[in-house]
N, C-alpha and C positions, 0 to 999 in steps of 0.2 A: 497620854497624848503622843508623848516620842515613839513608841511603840506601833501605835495606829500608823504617825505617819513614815515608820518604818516598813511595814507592813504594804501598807498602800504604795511608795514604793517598787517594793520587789512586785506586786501585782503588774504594774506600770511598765516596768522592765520585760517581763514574763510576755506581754504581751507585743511590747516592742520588740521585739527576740522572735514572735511567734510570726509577725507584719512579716520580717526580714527574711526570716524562712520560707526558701522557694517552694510552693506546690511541687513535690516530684512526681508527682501520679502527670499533673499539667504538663510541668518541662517535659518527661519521656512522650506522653502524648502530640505534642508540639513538635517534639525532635522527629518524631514519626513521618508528620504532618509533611516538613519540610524534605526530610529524608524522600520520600514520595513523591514531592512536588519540583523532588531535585535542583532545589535553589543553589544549592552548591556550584554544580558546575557550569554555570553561568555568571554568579556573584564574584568566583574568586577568578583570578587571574592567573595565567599558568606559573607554576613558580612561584606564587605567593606565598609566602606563611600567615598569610591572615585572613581565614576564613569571611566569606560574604563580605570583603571590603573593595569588592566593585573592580572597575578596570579592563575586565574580559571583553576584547573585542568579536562582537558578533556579525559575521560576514551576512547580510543581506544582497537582497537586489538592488535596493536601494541606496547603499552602501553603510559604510562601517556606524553599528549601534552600540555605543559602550554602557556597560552593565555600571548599576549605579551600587555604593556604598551602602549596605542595609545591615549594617551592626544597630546597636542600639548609642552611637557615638552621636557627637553635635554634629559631624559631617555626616553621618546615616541618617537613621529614621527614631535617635533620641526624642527626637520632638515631636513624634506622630503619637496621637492618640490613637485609641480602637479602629476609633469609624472612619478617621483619614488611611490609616493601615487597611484596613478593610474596602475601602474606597481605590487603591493603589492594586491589591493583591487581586479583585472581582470585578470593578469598573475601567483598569485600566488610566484610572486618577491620581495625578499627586496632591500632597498635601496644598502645595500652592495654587492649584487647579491647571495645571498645566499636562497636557494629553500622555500616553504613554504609550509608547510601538508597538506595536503586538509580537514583536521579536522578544517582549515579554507576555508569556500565554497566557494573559487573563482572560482572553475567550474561552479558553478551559476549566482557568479556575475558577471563573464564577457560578460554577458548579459545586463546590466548596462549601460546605455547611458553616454553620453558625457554629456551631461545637466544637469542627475544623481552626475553624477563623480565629475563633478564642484561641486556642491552645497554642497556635503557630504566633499567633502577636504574645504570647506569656514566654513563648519560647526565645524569641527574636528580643524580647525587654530584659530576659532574666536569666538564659542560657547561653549567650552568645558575648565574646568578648568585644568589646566599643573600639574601636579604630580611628584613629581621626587621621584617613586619609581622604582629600580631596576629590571629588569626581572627575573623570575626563569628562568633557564635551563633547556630545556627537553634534556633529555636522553636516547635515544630508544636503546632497542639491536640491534647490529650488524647482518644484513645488513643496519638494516632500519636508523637507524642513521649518515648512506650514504646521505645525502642532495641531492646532486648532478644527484642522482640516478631517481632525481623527475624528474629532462630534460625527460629521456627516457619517465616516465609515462605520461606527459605533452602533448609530441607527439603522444604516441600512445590514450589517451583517452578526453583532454583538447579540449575545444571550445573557442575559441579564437573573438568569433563575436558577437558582440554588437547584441544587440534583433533589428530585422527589424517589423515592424509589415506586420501582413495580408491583404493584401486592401480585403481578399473575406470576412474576418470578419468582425462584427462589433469594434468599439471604447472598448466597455465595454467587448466583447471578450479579447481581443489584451492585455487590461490593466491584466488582468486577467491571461492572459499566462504570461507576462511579472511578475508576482505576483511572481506565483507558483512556474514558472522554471529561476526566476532568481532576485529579492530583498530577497523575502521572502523564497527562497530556498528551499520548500517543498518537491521537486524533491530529493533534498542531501538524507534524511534522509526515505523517501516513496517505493525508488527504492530500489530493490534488487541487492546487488553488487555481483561483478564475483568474480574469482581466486586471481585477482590481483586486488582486490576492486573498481574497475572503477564498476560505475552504467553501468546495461544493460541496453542498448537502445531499448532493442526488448520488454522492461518491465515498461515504463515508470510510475509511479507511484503504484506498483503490490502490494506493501509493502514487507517489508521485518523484520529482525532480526538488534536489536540497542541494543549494548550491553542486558542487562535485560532484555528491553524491546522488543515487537515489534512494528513496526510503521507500520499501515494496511494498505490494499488495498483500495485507494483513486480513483480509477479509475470509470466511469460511470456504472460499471458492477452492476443492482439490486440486484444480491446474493453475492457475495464475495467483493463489493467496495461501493458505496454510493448513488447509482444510484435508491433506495428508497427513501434514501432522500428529503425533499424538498427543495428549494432555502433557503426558511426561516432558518429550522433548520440548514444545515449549515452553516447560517450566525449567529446564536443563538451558535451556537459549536465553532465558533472563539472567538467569542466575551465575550464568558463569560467560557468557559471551560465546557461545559454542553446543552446537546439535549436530552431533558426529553426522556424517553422510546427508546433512540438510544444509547449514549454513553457517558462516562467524558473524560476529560484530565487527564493525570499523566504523572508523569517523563518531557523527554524533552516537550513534548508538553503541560504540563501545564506549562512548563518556555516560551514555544512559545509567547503562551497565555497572560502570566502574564506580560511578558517583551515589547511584541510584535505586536502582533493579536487584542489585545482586545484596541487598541488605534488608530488600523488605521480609518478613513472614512470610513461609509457605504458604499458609492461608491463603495469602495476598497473592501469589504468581500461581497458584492455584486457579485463584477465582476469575486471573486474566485469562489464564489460558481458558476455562471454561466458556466467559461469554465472549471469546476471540471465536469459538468452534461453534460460536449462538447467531454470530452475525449474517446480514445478507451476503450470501454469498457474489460475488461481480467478478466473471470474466473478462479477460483482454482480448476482444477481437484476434483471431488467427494463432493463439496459442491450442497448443495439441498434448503437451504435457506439462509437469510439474517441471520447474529449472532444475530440481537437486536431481530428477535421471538421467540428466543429460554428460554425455565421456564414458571413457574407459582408459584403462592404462595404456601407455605407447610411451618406449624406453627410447630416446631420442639419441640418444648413444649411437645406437645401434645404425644410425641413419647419417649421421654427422662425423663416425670414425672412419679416420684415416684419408678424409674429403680434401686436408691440405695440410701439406711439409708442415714441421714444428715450428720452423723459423718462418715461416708465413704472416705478413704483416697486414694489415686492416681485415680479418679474415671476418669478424663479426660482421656480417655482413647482410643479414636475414633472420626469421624471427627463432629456427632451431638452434642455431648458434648462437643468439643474444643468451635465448632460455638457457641452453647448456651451459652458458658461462654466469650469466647473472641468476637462476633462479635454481636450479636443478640440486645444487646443494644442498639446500633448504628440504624442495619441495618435492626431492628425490626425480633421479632420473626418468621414471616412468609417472613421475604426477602423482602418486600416490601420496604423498606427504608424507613429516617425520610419525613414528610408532605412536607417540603421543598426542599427535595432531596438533601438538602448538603450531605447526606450521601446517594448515589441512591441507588436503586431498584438493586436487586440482578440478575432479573430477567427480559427479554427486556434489557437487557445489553450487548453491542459489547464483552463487555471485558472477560464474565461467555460465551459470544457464542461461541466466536473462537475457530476453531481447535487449532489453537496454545495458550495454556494456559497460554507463558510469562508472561502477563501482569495481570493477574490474581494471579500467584504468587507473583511477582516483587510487585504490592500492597500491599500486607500482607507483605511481607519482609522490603518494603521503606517505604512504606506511601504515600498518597496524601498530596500535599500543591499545593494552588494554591489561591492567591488573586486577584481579578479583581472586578468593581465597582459593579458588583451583589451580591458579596460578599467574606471573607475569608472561606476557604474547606481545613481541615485539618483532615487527615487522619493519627493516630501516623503507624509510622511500628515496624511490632513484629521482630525485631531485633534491636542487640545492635550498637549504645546507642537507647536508648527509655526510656519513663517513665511508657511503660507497659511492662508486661512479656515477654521476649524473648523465641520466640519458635524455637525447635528444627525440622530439615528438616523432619523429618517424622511425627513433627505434623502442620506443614506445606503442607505435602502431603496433610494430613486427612483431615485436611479443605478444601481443594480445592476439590478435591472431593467429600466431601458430600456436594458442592456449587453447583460443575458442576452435578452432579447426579438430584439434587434436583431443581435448578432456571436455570442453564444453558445445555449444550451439553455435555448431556451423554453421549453421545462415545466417551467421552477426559477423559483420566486418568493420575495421575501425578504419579509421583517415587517422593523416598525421595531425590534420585542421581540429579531429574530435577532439584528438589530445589535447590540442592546444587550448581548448576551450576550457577544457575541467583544467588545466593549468591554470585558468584565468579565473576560473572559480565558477564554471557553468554558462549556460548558454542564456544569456540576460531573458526575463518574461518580457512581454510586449508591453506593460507598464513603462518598463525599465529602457528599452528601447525605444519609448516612447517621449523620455524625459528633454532632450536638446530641441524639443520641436515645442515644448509643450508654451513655453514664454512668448517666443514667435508667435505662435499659434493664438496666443492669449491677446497681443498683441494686434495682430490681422485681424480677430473680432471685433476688437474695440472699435478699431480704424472703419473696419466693415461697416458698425453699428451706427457710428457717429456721420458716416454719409448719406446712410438709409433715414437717418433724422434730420439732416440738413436737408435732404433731398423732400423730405416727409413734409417738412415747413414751408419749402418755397413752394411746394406744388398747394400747401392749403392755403397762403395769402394771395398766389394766383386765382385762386377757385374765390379767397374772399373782395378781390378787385373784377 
């Protein structure tokens, strides 16, 4: 009998041991998952050492949305079962039922398979260390701080259906849409949103305006999207933040990149590139070529030496002497950039090409950073804080200008006003600009409504006398 329930026992044990032991096929599967979905650089806070524990302020139109605590802690999403996690990650749902911004992409994810969904909630309960730190609060102005208000947009713009795949496609197709438009969410940020910030579906990766930044036209098209491209160098441009003589990463997409991109499987930036070069292709009205042809070298030197005495005071005065004093060191006298291109080429640049010159300021204003296993790319920005001179919008202008003039698309000019704008974080959407009237306005109806019924009444007891 001692024996037996010795025996029984170590069975007992054996199998409590076996409970306790994480699935590792799951957690790598999961770590995958999220790796992909780039939860990372969103969840943690700059600075943070504690992975997914919330705090990351995310600059909207609408204003500041802070990223919530998703460790597996009492203050994360300890308490979330499957189908509330699931609910949260593809509906856009909290556990308490309370709405979720779409500043978290679950129009995306809800593209997300079930096989997905398991592995990422095993991952998030069993791979991730618990944090018990507190949420910030977002606090939007009035409408938007309505939650509730998400139901209606949900219905009218949310996709609700797990990705199916294409039997006309191939595998490496199928993985590949399943990428763009729904782990890795390229679509959120690529698409050009409406009125009421739903992405247009008649525009599906066009590019658009992202705060500061722009995020360009990724579609097939050879002049306004990527469709020059090769497979290679797009897979070169995920992976590392850099396509020699086509384009860099900055802003969100060198966190893409850094957090994201640059860790998944070949396989994987393989199968984007391929059904990136599958898509409709969609030109920009009045474009004539690709942005990375646009410049050539011009050694600014040669143009600005000896123009004034040494001891010459406020000489910076214009945008060749800004560049020769603020940028030329870096990005070599003639534009050509350093040998290695951590600091690229001025010139064959998407970013000196575009019509739209965001991203050409926003650099000078922020900076590049961007680390990935080809290397650290750090670009200071000339504004504050910094540890180089902070420049003012109109010399800000000036340099972009004699950039775009001289290496990129001369028929883009900047204002001091443009700067000022991508200083301020972009040029607010008509939503946004719409917010201080929208109470008044709610207002004025009411008032409007309640006199058309008094008015409504006294004219039918006249009509019943």
């Amino acid at each position: 009998m001692k024996r037996l329930l010795i025996t029984s026992f170590a069975a007992m044990m054996t199998l409590s041991a076996q409970a306790e032991t994480p699935n590792s096929d799951l957690l790598s599967r999961g770590e995958q998952v999220a790796i992909a979905s780039d939860c990372q650089a969103c969840h943690t806070a700059p600075g943070s050492k504690n992975a997914f524990s919330g705090g990351y302020g995310i600059a909207s139109p609408m204003g500041t949305i802070y990223s919530t605590n998703i460790t597996p802690g009492t203050r994360g999403i300890g308490q979330y079962s499957e189908a509330e996690f699931s609910n949260a990650v593809r509906l856009g749902e909290r556990a308490d039922g309370a709405k979720l911004y779409p500043a978290m992409p679950y129009t995306s994810y809800s593209k997300m398979t079930d096989e997905d969904l398991h592995a990422l909630y095993y991952y998030f309960m069993h791979g991730v260390k618990p944090v018990e730190q507190a949420n910030q609060q977002t606090e939007l102005p009035f409408p938007f701080n309505m939650r509730f208000s998400m139901t209606f947009w949900n219905l009218l713009f949310a996709d609700k259906e797990p990705y199916q795949n294409d039997a006309s496609q191939s595998a490496e197709w199928n993985r590949g849409n399943y990428l763009v438009n729904g782990l890795a969410h390229c679509n959120t940020c690529h698409t050009p949103r409406g009125v009421l910030m739903q992405e247009k579906s008649d525009q599906p990766l066009a590019g658009g305006p992202l705060g500061s930044w722009y995020a360009p036209n990724i579609t097939s098209d050879p002049i306004s999207g990527i469709g020059g491209w090769t497979n290679q160098e797009l897979v070169q441009y995920l992976k590392t933040g850099r396509a020699e003589g086509k384009n860099q990463a900055a802003g969100g997409m060198a966190e893409a990149v850094e957090n994201s991109l640059q860790y998944l499987p070949e396989s994987d930036l393989n199968a984007i590139a391929v059904y990136l070069k599958s898509t409709a292709p969609i030109r920009e009205e009045g474009e004539t070529q690709p942005a990375y042809q646009y410049g050539k070298p011009m050694d600014v030197e040669n143009s600005i030496r000896g123009r004034n005495p040494n001891n010459a005071n406020h000489s910076l005065s214009n945008g060749d002497v800004l560049f020769s004093g603020n940028c030329a060191s870096c990005h070599q006298p003639d534009g050509a950039g350093s040998v290695n291109q951590a600091y690229p080429s001025l010139f064959h640049n998407t970013a000196t090409g575009m019509r739209n010159p965001n991203n050409l300021i926003a650099a000078i204003l922020f900076g590049v950073q961007r680390k990935t296993a080809d290397g650290d790319v750090l670009m200071p920005g000339f504004s504050s804080p910094s540890y180089v001179d902070k420049l003012t919008d109109q010399q800000i202008a000036e340099i972009s200008n004699f950039v775009l003039h001289n290496y990129g698309n001369a028929e883009v000019r900047v204002t001091a006003g443009d700067v000022a704008w991508i200083r301020k974080g972009g040029h607010p959407p008509v939503l946004a600009q719409a917010q201080p009237w929208i109470l008044p306005g709610i207002i004025v109806a009411m008032v409007v409504l309640l006199v058309v019924i008094v008015l409504w009444r006294r004219g039918r007891r006249s009509n019943i006398k």
